[in-house]
N, C-alpha and C positions, 0 to 999 in steps of 0.2 A: 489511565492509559494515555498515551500520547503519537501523535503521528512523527517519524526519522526520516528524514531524506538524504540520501547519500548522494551528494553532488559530484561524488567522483563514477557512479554510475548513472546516473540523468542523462539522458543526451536532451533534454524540452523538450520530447517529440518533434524531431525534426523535421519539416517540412507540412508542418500540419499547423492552423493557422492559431488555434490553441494549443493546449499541454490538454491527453486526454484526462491527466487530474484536473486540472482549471475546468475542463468541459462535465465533467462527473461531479464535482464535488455539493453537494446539497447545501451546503454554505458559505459556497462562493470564495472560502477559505484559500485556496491555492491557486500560484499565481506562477509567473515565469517573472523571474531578477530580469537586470539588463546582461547579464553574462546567457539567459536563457536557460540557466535552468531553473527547476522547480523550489518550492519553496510557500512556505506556510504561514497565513497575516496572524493568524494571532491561536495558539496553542489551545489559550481556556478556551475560546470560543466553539472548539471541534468537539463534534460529536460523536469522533471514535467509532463512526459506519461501518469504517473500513473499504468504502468506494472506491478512494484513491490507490488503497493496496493491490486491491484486486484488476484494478482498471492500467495500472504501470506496466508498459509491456517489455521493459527491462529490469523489471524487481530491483526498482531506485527507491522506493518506499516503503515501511514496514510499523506495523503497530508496534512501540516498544511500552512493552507492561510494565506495570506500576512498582516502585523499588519494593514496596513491603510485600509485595509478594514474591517475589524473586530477583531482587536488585535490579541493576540499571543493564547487564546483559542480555534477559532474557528478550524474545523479540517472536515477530506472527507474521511472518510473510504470506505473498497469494499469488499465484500464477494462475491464469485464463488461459483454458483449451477451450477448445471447439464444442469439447462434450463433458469437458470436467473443470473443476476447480481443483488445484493441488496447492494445500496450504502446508507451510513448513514450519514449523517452531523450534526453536534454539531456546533450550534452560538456561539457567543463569553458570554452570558448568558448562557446558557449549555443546552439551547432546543433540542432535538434532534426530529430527520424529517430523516425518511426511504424512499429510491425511487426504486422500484421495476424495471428492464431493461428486459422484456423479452428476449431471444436467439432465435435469427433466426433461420430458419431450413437451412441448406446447401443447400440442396435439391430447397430452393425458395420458397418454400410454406408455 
């Protein structure tokens, strides 16, 4: 698997002194170009967390799976709510299929 960034949707997080990928990522992997947007040091080195998917608050990044299992279209995006995760996957036919993750409460309940 590998981490996509579409730098025609990135805005760098603008205004914010990092990119919340740069500030999420567990290996320090992602960074902002000098054009500002985001952007990946080195591919093998990622460990496919999927922090940075989930932490994009313009769905500019997306885990793209591995060709043998479904060529180079298929892809795992993630949107952050308040109270859920909504992750979206696109087949390598371009189906797409939504999974709703409710958010636990801290609290336990």
């Amino acid at each position: 698997m590998s981490i996509y960034i579409d730098e025609n949707i990135c805005n760098g997080c603008k205004g914010l002194a990092e990119a919340r990928c740069e500030r999420i990522c567990p290996g320090d992997l992602c960074y902002r170009k000098e054009n500002t947007k985001a952007a990946i040091r080195d591919q093998s080195a990622c460990w496919t967390c999927a922090c940075c998917v989930k932490e994009c608050p313009v769905q500019a990044i997306e885990l793209r799976l591995p060709f043998q299992i479904s060529c180079n279209a298929a892809s795992l995006k993630a949107q952050l709510k308040r109270n859920r995760t909504i992750w979206t996957i696109k087949d390598a036919s371009g189906q797409v299929e939504e999974y709703v993750i409710q958010a636990r409460s801290l609290k336990g309940d």
